[in-house]
C-alpha positions as CSV (number, residue, x, y, z in Angstrom):
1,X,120.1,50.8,-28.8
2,X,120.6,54.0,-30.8
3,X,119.7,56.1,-28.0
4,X,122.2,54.8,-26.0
5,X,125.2,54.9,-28.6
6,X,124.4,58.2,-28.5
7,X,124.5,58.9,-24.9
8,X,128.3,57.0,-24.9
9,X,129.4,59.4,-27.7
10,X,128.2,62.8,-25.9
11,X,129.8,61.5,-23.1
12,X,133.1,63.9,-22.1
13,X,135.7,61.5,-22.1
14,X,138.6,61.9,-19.7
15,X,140.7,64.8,-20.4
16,X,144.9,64.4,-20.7
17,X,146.6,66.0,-17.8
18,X,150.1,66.7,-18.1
19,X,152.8,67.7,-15.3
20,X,153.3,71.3,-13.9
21,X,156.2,72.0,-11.8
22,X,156.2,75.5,-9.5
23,X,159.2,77.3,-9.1
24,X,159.5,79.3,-6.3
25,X,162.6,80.4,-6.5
26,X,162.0,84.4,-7.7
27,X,159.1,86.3,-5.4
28,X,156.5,87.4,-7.1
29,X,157.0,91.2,-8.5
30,X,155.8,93.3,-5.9
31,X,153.4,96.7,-6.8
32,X,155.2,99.7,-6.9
33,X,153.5,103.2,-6.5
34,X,153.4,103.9,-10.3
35,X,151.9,100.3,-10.7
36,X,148.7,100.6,-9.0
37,X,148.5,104.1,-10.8
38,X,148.6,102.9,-14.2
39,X,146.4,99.8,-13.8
40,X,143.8,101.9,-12.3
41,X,143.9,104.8,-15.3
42,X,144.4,101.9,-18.1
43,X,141.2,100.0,-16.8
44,X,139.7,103.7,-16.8
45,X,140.7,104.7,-20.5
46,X,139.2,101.7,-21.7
47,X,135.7,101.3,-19.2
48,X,134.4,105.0,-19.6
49,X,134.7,105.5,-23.5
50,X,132.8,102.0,-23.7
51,X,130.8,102.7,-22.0
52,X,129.7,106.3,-23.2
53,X,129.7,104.8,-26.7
54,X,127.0,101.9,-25.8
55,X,124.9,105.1,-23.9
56,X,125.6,106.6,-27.3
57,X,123.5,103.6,-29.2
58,X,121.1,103.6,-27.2
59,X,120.6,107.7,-27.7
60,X,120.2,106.6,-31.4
61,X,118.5,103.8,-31.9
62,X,115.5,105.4,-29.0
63,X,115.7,108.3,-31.8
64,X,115.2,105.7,-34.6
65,X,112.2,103.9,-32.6
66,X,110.0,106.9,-32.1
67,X,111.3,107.8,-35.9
68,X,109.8,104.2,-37.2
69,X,106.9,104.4,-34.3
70,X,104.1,106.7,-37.0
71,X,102.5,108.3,-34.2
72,X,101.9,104.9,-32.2
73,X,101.4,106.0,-28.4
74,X,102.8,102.4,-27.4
75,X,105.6,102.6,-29.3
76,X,106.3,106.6,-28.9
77,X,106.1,105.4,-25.0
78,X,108.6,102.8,-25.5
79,X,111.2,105.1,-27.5
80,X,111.1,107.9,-25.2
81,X,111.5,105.2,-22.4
82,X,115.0,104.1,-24.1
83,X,116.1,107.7,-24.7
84,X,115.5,108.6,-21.0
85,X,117.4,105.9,-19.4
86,X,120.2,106.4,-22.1
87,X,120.2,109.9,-21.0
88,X,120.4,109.1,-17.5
89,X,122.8,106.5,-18.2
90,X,125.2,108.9,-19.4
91,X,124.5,111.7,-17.2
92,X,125.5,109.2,-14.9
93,X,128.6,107.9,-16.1
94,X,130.2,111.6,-16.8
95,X,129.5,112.5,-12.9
96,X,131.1,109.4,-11.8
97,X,134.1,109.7,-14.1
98,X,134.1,113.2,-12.8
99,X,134.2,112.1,-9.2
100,X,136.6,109.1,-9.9
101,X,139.2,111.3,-11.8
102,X,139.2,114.1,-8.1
103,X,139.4,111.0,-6.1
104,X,142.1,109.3,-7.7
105,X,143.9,112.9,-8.5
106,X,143.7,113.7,-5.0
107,X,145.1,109.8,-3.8
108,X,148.0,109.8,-6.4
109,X,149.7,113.4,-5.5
């Protein structure tokens, strides 16, 4: 009987709904040339530091594993496997910023 108590009270009950009206009576606001623009380079100023701070992490702690690995061919493998693919990671993402930033220079002018 327990077991089935239990299954009622993990059962989602029915969720309250309330009333949404639409108004349509203003259009919606329409994109301008600048407004594109500065959607585009504020998604940018945030995305490519992020991201070169997490390639950045990686960089140190793959420093910090062969560090802790004392001469341990596995883990000396596994550390210079991390610092590889953090260095390609941001060699990576400083070409595409580079490409992204003469692509969108040469759109917006």
């Amino acid at each position: 009987m327990k077991k089935f108590l239990r299954k009622i009270y993990f059962f989602p009950p029915f969720f309250p709904t309330a009333t949404v009206f639409a108004d349509d009576s203003s259009p919606p606001p329409e994109l301008t040339d600048g407004t594109l623009q500065r959607l585009v380079d504020n998604i940018l100023s945030y995305l490519f530091p992020i991201a070169g701070l997490i390639c950045v992490i990686f960089i140190i702690q793959g420093g910090y594993m062969w560090i802790i690995s004392a001469g341990n061919p596995e883990n000396v493998k596994k550390a210079q496997g991390t610092l590889t693919w953090a260095i390609i990671g941001l060699v990576l993402l400083m070409i595409i910023f580079g490409i992204l930033t003469v692509v969108l220079d040469f759109l917006y002018q």
